[in-house]
C-alpha positions in Angstrom: 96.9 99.6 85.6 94.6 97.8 88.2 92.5 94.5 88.3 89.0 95.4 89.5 88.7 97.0 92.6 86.0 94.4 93.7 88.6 91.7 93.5 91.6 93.3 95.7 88.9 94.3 98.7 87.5 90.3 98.1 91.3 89.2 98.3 93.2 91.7 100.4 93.7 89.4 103.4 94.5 86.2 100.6 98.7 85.6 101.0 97.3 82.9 98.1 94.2 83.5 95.6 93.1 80.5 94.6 92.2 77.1 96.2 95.8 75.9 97.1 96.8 75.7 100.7 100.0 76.7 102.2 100.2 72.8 102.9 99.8 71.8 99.6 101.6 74.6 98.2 104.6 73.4 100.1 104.2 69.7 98.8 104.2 70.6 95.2 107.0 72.9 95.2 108.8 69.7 96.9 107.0 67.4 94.2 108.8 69.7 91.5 112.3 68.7 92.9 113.6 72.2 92.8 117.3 72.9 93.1 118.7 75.9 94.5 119.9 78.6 92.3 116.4 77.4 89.5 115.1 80.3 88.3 111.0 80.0 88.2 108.7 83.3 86.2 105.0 83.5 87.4 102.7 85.3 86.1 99.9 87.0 87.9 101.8 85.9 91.2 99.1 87.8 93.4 100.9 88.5 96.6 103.7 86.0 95.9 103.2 82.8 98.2 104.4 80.8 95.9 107.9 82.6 94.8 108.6 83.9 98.9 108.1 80.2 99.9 109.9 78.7 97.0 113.0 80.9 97.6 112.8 80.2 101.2 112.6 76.3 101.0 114.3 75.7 97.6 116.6 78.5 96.9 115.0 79.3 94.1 115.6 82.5 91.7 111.4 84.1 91.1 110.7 86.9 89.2 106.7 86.8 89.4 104.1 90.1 87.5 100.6 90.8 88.2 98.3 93.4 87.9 97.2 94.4 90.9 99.2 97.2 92.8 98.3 96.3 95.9 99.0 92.2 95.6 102.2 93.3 94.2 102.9 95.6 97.1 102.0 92.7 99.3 104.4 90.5 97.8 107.2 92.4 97.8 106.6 92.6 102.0 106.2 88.8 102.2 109.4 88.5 100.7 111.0 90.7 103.3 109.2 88.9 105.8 110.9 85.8 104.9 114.5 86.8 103.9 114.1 86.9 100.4 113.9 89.9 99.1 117.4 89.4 97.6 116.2 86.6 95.5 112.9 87.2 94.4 111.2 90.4 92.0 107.8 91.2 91.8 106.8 93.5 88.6 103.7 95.6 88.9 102.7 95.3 85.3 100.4 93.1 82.5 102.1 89.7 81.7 100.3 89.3 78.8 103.1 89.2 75.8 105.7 89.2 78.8 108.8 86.7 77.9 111.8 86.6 80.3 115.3 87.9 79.4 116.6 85.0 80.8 115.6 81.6 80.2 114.3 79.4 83.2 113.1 76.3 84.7 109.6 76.8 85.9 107.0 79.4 84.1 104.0 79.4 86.1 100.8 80.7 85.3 98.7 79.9 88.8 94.8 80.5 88.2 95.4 83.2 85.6 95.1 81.7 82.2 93.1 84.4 80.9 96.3 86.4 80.5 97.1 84.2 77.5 93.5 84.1 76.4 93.1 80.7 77.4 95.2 77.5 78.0 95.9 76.7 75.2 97.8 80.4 74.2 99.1 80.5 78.5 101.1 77.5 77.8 102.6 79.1 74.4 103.0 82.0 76.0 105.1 80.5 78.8 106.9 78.3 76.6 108.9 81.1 75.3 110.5 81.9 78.6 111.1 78.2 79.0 114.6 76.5 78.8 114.8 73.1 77.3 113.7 70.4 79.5 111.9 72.8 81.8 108.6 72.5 83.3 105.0 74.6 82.5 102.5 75.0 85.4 99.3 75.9 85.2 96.5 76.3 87.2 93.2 75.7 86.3 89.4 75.2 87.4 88.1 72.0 86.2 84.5 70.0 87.1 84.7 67.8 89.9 81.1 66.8 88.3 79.8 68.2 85.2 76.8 70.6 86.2 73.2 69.2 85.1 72.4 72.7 84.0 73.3 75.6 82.3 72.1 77.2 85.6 74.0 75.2 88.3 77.3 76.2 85.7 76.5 79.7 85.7 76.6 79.3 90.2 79.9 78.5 89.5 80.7 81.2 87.6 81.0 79.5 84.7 79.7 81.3 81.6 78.9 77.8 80.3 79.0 74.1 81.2 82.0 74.1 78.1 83.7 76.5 79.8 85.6 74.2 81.6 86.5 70.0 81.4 86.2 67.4 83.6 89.4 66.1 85.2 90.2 63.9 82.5 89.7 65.4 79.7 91.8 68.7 81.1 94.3 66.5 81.4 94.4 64.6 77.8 93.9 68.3 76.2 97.6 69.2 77.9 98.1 66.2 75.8 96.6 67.0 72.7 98.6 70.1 72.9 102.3 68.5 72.9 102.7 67.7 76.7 103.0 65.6 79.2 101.2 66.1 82.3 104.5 65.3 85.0 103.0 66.0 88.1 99.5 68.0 89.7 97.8 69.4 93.1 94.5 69.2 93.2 92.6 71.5 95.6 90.3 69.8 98.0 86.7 70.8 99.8 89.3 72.2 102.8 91.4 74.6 100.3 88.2 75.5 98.7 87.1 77.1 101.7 89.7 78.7 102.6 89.8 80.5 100.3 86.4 81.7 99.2 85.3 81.7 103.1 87.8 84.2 104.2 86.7 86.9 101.5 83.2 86.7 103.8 84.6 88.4 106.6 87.5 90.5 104.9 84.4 92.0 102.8 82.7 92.5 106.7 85.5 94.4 107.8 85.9 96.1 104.7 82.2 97.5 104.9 82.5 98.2 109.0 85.1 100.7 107.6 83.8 102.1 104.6 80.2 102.5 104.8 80.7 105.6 102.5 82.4 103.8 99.6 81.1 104.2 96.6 81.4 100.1 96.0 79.9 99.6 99.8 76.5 98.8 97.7 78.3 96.1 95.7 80.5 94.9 98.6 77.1 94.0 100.4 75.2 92.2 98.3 78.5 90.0 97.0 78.5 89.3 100.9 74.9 89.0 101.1 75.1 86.1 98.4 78.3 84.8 98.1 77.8 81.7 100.8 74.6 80.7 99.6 76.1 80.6 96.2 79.3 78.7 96.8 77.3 76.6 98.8 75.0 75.6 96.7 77.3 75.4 93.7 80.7 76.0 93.0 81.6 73.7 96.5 79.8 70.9 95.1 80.7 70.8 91.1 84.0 72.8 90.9 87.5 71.5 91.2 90.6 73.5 90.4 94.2 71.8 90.3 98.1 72.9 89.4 99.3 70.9 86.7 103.4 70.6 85.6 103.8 69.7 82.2 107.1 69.4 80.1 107.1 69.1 76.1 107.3 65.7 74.4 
């Protein structure tokens, strides 16, 4: 059980994949008054920024899943690295379906919502490892502009303009759906290249050292392509955001 390969030689160097900064990272976990001893679930945690950190400033209790061995493996050495081994679990496994034995506080899916097949079935999902009065986050791309073409969507990665909302109408769907939106993070133009900017020279590195690899092909023209792309596109028309919600 693996995401694509493509994805963890894009990401290996990523401590966080998607948009949100250490910085702002920090701030929401603030945002979400966290008391010591709240127990958060995140699923597809990646390497586990967000748990490791959370433990470490809060005191929090994280058990977080994804799919990818090596992310997994990653966050289960960040939380060593900060002195939190004993407080957080990373599972090595598919979330879809997965509800905790225990009931907590925060359930967190960060930039991942295809694990419930959508929002809509992510928030459902995560409600059922939910206590009462606890708090949903999701993380989601949304347009910062909606695309004048079909074309300019598809830059984005987008399989369609209705693939995603504008930042209004994501939030009134949460909404729509029996919550209220409580708090949100918005990535900026900074966090956005962060992110996406550091795959450029991890996949550089990646083909210095295997010019053999059987992906090196792939892994070349993805580099070849990918700053004109998120240039031209996806800098300019796509916004992504973390949004805490808690039933009416």
């Amino acid at each position: 059980m693996d995401i694509p390969r493509i994805f963890n030689i894009t990401e290996s160097a990523h401590r966080i994949h998607n948009p949100i900064t250490p910085e702002k990272l920090a701030v929401f976990g603030a945002a979400l008054r966290l008391e010591s001893g709240d127990r958060v679930l995140d699923i597809g945690s990646g390497s586990g920024e967000m748990l490791c950190t959370w433990a470490r400033d809060h005191g929090i209790i994280g058990t977080g899943i994804d799919m990818s061995q090596l992310f997994t493996e990653q966050a289960k050495l960040r939380a060593v690295e900060l002195g939190v081994a004993d407080r957080v679990t990373f599972i090595h496994g598919d979330a879809a379906g997965y509800v905790s034995d225990e009931k907590v506080s925060v359930a967190a899916c960060v930039g991942a919502t295809w694990i419930g097949g959508g929002v809509a079935g992510t928030i459902e999902l995560l409600a059922r490892s939910l206590r009462t009065g606890g708090i949903i986050l999701i993380g989601e791309p949304y347009w910062r502009q909606l695309p004048p073409t079909e074309e300019v969507a598809r830059g984005c990665l987008a399989e369609s303009i209705s693939e995603f909302l504008i930042l209004p109408e994501l939030l009134a769907s949460f909404g729509r759906l029996g919550y209220d939106a409580v708090e949100m993070v918005l990535a900026d133009q900074d966090g956005w290249d962060r992110y996406e900017a550091a795959k450029w020279l991890t996949m550089r590195r990646w083909l210095e050292a295997n010019p053999g690899d059987e992906l090196a092909k792939d892994v070349r023209a993805k580099l070849s392509s990918e700053p004109d792309r998120y240039a031209t596109y996806a800098r300019e028309y796509l916004g992504w955001g973390v949004f805490a919600l808690m039933l009416r």
